[in-house]
N, CA, C and O atoms as a CHARMM CRD file, in Angstrom:
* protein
*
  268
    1    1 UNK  N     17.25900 -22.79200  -4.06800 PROA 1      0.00000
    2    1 UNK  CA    17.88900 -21.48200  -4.02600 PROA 1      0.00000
    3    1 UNK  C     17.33100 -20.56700  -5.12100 PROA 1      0.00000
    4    1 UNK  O     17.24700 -19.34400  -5.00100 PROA 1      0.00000
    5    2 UNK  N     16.98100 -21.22100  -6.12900 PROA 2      0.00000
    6    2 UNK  CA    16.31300 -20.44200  -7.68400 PROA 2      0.00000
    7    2 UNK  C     15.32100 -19.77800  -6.74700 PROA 2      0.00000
    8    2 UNK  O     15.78200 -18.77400  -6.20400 PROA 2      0.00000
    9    3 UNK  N     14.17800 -20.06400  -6.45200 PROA 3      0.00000
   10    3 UNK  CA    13.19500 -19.98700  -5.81700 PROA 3      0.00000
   11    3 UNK  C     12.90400 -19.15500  -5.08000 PROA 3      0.00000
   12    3 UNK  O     11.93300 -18.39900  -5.05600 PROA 3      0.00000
   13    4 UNK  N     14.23700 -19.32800  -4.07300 PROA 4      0.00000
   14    4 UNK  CA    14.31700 -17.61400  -2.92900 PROA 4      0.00000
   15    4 UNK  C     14.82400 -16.53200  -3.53900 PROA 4      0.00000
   16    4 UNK  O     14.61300 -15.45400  -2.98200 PROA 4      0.00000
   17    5 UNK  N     15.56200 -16.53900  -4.74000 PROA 5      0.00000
   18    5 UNK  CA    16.14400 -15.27800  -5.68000 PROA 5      0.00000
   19    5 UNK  C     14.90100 -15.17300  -6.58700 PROA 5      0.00000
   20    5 UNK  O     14.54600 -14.01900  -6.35000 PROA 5      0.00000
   21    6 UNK  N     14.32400 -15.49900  -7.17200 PROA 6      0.00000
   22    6 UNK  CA    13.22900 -15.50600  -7.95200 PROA 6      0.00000
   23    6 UNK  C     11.89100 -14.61600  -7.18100 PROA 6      0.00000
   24    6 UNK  O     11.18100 -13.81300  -7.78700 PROA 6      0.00000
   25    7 UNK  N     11.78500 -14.88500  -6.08200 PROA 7      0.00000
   26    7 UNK  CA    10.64200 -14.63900  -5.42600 PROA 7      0.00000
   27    7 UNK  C     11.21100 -13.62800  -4.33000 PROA 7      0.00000
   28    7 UNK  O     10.66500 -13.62000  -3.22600 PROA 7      0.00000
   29    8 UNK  N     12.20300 -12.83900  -4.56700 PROA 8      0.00000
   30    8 UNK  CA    12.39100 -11.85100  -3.79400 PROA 8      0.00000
   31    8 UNK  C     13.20200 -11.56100  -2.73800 PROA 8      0.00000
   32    8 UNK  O     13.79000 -10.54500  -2.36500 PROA 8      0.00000
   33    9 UNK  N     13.06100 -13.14000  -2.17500 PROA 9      0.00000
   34    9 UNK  CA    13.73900 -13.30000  -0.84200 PROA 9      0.00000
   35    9 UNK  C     14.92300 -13.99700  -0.58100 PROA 9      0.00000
   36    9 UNK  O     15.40400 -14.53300  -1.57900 PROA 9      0.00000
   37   10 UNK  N     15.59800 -14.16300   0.57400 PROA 10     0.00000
   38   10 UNK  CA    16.72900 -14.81300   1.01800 PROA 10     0.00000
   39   10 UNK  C     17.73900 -13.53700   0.73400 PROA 10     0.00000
   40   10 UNK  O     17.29300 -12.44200   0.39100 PROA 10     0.00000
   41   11 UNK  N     19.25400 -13.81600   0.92800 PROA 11     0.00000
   42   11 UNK  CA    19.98400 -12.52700   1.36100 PROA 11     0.00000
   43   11 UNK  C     19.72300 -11.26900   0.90400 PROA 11     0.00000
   44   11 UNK  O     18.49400 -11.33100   0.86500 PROA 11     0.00000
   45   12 UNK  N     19.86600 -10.70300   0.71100 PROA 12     0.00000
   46   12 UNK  CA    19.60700  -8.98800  -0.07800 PROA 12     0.00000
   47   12 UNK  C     18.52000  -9.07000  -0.93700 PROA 12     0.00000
   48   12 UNK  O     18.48800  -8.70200  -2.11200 PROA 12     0.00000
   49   13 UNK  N     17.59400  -9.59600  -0.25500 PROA 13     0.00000
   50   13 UNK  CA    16.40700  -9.48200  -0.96200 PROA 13     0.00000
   51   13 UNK  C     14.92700  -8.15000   0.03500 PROA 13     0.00000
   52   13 UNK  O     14.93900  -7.53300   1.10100 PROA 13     0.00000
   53   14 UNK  N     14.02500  -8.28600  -0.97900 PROA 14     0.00000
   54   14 UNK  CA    13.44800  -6.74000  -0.30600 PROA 14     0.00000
   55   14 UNK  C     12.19100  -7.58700   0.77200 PROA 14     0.00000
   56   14 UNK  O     11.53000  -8.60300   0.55600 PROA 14     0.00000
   57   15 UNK  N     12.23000  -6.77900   1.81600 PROA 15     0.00000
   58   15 UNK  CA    11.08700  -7.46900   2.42900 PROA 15     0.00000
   59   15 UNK  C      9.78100  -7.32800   2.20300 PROA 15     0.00000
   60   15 UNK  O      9.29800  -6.55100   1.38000 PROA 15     0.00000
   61   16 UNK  N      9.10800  -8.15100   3.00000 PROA 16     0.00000
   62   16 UNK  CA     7.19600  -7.66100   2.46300 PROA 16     0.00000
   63   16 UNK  C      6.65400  -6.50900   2.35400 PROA 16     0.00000
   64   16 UNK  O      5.78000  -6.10300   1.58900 PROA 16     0.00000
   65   17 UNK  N      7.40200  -5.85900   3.41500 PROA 17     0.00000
   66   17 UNK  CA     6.71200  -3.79600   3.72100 PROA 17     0.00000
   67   17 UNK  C      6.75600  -3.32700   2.39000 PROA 17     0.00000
   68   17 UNK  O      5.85800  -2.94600   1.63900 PROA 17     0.00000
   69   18 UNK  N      8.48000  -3.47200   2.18500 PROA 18     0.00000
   70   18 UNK  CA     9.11700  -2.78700   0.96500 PROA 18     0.00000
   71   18 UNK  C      8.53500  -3.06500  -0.06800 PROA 18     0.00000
   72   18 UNK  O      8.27500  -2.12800  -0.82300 PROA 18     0.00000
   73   19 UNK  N      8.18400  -4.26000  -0.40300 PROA 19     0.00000
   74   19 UNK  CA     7.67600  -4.74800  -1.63100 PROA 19     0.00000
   75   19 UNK  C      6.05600  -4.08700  -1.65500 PROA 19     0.00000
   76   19 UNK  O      5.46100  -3.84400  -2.70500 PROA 19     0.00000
   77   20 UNK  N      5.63800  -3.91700  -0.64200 PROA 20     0.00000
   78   20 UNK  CA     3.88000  -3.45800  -0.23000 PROA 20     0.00000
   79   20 UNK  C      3.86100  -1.82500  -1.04600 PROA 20     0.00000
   80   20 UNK  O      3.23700  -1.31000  -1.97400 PROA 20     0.00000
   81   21 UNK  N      5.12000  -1.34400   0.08700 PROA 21     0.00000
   82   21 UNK  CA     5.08200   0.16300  -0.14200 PROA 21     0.00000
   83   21 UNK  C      5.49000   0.53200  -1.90800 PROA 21     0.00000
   84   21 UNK  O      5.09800   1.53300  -2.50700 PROA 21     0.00000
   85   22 UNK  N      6.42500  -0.64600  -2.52800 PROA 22     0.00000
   86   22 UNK  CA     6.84300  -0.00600  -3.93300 PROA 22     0.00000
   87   22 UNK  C      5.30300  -0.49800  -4.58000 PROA 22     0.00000
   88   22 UNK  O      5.02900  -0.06800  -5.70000 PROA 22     0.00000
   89   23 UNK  N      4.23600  -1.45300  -3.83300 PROA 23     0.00000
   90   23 UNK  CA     3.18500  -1.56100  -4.93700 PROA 23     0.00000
   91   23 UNK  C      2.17400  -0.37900  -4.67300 PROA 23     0.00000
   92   23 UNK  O      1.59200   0.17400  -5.60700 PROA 23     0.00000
   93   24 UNK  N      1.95300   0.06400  -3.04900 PROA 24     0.00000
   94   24 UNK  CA     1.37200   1.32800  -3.25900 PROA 24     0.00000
   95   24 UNK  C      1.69300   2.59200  -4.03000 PROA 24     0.00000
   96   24 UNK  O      0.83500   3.42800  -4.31400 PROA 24     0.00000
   97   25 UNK  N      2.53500   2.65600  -4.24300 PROA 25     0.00000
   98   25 UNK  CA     3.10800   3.82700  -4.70400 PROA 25     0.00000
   99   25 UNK  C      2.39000   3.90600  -5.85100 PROA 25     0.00000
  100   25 UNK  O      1.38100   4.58200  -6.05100 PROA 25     0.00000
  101   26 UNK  N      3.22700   2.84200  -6.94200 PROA 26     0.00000
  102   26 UNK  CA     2.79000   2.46700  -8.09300 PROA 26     0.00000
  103   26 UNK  C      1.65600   2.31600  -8.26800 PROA 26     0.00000
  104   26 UNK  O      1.30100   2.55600  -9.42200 PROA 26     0.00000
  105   27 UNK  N      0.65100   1.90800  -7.37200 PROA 27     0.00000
  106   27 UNK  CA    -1.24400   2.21600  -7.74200 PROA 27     0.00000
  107   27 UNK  C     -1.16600   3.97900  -8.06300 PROA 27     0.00000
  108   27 UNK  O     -1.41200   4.43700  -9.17900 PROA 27     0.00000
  109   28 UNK  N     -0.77200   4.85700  -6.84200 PROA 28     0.00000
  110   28 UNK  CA    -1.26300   6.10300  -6.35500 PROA 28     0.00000
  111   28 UNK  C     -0.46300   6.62800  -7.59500 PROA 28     0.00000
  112   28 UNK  O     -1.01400   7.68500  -7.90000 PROA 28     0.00000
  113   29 UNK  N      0.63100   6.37800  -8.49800 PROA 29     0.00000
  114   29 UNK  CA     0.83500   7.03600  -9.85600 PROA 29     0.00000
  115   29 UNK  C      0.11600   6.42800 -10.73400 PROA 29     0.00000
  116   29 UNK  O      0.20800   6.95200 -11.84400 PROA 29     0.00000
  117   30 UNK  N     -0.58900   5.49600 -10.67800 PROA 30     0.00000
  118   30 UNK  CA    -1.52200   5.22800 -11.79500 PROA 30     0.00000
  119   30 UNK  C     -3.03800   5.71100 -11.37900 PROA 30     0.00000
  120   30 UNK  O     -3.94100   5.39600 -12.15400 PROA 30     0.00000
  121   31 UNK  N     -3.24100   6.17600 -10.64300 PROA 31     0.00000
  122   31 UNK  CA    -4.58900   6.65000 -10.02400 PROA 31     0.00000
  123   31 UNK  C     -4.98300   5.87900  -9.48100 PROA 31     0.00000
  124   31 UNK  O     -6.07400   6.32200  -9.12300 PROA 31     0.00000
  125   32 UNK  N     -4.84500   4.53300  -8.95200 PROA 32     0.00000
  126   32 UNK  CA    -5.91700   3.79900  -8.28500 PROA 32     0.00000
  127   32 UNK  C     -5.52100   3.69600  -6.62300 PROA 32     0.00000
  128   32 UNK  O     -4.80700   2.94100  -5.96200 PROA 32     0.00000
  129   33 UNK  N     -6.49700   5.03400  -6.27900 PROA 33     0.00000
  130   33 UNK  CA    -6.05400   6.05700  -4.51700 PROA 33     0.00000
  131   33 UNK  C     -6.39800   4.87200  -3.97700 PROA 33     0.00000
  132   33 UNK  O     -5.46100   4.38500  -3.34500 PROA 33     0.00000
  133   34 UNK  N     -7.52900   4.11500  -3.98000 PROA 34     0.00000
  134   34 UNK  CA    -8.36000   3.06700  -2.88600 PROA 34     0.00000
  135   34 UNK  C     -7.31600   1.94500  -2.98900 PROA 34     0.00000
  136   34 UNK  O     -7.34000   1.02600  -2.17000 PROA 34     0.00000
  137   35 UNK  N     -6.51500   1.98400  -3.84500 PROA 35     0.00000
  138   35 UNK  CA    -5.60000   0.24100  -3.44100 PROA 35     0.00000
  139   35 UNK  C     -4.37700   1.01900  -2.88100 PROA 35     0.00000
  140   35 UNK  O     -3.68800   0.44600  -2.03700 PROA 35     0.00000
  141   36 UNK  N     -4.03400   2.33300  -3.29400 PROA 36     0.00000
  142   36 UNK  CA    -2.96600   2.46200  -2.40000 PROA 36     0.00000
  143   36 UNK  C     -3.33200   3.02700  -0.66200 PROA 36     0.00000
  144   36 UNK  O     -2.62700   2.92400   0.34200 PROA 36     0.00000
  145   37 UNK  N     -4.61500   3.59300  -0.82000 PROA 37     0.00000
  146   37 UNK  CA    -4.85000   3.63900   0.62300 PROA 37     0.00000
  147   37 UNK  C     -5.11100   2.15300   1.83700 PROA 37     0.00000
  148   37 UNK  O     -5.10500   2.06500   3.06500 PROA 37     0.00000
  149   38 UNK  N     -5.32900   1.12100   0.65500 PROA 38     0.00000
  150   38 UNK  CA    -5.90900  -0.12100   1.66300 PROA 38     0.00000
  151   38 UNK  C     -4.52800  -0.82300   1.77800 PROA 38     0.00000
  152   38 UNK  O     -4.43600  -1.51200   2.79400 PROA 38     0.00000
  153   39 UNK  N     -3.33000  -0.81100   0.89800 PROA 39     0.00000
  154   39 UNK  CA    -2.01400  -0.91100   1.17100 PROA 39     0.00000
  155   39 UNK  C     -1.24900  -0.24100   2.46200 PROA 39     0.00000
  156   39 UNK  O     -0.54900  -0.87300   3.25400 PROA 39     0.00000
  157   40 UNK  N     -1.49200   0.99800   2.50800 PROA 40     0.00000
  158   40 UNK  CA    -1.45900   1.91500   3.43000 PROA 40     0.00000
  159   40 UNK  C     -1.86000   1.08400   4.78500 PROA 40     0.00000
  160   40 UNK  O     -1.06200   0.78100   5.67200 PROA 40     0.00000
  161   41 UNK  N     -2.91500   0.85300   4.76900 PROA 41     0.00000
  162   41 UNK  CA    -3.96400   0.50600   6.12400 PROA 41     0.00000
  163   41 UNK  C     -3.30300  -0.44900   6.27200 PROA 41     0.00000
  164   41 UNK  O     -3.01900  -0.69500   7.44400 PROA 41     0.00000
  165   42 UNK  N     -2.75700  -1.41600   5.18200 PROA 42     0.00000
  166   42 UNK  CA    -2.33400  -2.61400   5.70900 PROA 42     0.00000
  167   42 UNK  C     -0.94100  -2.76300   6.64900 PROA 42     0.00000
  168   42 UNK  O     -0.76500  -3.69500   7.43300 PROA 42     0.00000
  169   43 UNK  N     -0.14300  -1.84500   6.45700 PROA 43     0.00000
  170   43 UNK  CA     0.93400  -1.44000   6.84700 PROA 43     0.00000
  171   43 UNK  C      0.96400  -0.35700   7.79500 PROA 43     0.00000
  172   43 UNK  O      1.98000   0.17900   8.23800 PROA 43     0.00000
  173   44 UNK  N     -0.28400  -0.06600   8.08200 PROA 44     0.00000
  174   44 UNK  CA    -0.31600   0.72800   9.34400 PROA 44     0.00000
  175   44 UNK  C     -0.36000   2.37800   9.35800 PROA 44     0.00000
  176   44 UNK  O     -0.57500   3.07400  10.35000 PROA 44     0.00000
  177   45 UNK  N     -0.12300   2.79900   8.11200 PROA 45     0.00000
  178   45 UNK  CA     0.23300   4.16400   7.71500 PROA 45     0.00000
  179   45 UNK  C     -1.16300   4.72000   7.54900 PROA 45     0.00000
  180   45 UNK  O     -1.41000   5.15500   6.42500 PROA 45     0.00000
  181   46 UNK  N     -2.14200   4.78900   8.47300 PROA 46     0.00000
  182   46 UNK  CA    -3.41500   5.24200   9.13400 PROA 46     0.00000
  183   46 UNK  C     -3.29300   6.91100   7.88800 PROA 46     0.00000
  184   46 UNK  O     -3.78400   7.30800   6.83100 PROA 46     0.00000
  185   47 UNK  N     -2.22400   7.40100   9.03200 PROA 47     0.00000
  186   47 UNK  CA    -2.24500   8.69100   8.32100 PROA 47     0.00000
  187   47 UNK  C     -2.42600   9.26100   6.73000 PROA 47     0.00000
  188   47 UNK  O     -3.13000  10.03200   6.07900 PROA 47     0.00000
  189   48 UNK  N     -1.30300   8.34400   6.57900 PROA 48     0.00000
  190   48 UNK  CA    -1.11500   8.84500   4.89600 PROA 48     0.00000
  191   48 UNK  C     -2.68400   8.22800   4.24600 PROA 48     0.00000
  192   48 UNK  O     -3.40500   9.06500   3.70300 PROA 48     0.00000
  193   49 UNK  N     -3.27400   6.46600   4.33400 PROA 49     0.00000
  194   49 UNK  CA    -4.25900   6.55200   3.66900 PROA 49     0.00000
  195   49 UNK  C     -5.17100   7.51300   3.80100 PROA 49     0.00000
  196   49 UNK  O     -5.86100   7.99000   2.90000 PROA 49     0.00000
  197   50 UNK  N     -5.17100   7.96800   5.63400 PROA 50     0.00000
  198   50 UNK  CA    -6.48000   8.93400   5.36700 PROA 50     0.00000
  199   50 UNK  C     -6.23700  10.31300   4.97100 PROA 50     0.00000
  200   50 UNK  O     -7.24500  10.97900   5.20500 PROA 50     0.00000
  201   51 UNK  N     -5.39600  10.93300   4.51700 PROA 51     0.00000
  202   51 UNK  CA    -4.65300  11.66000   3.67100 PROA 51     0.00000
  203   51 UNK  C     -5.04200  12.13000   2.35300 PROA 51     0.00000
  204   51 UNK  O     -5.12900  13.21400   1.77600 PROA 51     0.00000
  205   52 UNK  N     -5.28100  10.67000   2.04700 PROA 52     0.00000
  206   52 UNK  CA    -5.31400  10.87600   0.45600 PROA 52     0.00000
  207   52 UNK  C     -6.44500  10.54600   0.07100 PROA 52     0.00000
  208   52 UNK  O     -6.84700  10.94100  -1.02400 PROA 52     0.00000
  209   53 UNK  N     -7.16400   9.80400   0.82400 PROA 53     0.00000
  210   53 UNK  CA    -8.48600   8.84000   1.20000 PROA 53     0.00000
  211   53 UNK  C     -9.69400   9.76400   0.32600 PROA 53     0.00000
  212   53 UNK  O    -10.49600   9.07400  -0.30300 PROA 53     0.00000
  213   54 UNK  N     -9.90000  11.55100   0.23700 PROA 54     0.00000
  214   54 UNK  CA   -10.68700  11.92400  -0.34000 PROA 54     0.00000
  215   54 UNK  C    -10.79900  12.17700  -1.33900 PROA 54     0.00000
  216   54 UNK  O    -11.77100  12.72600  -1.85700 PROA 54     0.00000
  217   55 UNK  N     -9.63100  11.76300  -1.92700 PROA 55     0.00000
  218   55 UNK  CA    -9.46500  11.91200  -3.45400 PROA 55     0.00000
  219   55 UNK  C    -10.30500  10.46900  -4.20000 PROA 55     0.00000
  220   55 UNK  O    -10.42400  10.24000  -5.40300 PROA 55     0.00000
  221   56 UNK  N    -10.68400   9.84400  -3.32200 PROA 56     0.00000
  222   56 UNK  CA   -11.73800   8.31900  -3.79700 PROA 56     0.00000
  223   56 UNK  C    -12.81500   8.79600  -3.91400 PROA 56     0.00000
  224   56 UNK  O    -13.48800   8.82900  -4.94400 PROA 56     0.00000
  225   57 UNK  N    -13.25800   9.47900  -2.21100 PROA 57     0.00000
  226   57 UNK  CA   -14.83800   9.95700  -2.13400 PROA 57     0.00000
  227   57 UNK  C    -14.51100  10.38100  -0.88200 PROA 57     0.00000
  228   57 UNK  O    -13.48000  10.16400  -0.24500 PROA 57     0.00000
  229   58 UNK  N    -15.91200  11.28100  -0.45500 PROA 58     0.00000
  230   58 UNK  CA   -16.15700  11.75200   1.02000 PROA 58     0.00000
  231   58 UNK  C    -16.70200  10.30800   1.98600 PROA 58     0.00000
  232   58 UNK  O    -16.57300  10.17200   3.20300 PROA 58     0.00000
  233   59 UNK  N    -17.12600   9.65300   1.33200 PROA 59     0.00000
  234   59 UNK  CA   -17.84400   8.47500   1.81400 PROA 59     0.00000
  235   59 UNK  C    -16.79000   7.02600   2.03400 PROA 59     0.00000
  236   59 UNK  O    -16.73000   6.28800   3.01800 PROA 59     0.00000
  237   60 UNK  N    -16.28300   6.97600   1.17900 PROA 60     0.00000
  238   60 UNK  CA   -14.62200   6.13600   1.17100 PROA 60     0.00000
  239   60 UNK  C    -13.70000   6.54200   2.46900 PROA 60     0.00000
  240   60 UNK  O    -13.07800   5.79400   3.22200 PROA 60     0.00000
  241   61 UNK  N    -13.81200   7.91100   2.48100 PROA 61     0.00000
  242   61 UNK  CA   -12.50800   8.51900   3.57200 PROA 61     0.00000
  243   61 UNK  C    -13.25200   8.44500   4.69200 PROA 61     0.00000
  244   61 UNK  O    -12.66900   7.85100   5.59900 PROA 61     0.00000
  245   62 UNK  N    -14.73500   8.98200   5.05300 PROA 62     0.00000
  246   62 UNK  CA   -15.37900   8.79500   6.16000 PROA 62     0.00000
  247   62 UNK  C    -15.33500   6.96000   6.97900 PROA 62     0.00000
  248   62 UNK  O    -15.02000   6.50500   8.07800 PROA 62     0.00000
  249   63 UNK  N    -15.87400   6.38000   5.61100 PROA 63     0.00000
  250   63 UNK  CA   -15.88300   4.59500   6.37300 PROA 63     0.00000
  251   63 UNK  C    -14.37700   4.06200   6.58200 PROA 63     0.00000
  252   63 UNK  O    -14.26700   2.87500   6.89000 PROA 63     0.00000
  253   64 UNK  N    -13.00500   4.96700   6.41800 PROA 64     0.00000
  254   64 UNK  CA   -12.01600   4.25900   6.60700 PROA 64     0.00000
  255   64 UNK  C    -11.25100   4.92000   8.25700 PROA 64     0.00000
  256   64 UNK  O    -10.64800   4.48500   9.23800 PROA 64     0.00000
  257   65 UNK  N    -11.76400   6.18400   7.72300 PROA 65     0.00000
  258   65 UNK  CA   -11.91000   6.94600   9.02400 PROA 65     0.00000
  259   65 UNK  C    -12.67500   6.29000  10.58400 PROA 65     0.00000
  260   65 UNK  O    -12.32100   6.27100  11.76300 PROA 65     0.00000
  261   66 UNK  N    -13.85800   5.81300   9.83500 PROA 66     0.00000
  262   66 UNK  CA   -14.50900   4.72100  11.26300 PROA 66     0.00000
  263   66 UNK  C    -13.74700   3.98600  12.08900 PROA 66     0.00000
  264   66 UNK  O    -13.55400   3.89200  13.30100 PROA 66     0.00000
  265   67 UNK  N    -13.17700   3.24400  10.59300 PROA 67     0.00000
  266   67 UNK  CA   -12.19900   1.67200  11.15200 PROA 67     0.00000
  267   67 UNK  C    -11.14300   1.87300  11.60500 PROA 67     0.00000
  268   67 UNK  O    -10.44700   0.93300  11.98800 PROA 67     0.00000
């Protein structure tokens, strides 16, 4: 039981998204755009990484834009 309270999970605990989205965030206020955009991607939020995507590079936002 330590284990599932410790590590986040079991009753009122936060799920994986949640836990994803509070670590993107926290990159994109520390400046690091490319881990919160590949957080982004990972979770599906297409939009928002490619959004913010040019604040990395034109070349960063173009190859994420491809995929």
């Amino acid at each position: 039981m330590a284990k599932l309270t410790k590590s986040g999970g079991g009753i009122g605990g936060r799920n994986k998204d949640e836990r994803m989205r509070e670590a993107a965030q926290l990159h994109l206020k520390s400046g690091n755009i490319q881990r919160y955009c590949e957080l982004m991607v990972e979770l599906g939020e297409w939009e928002r990484a490619l959004a913010v995507a040019p604040g990395v590079s034109y070349t960063y936002w173009k190859g994420l834009s491809q995929r």
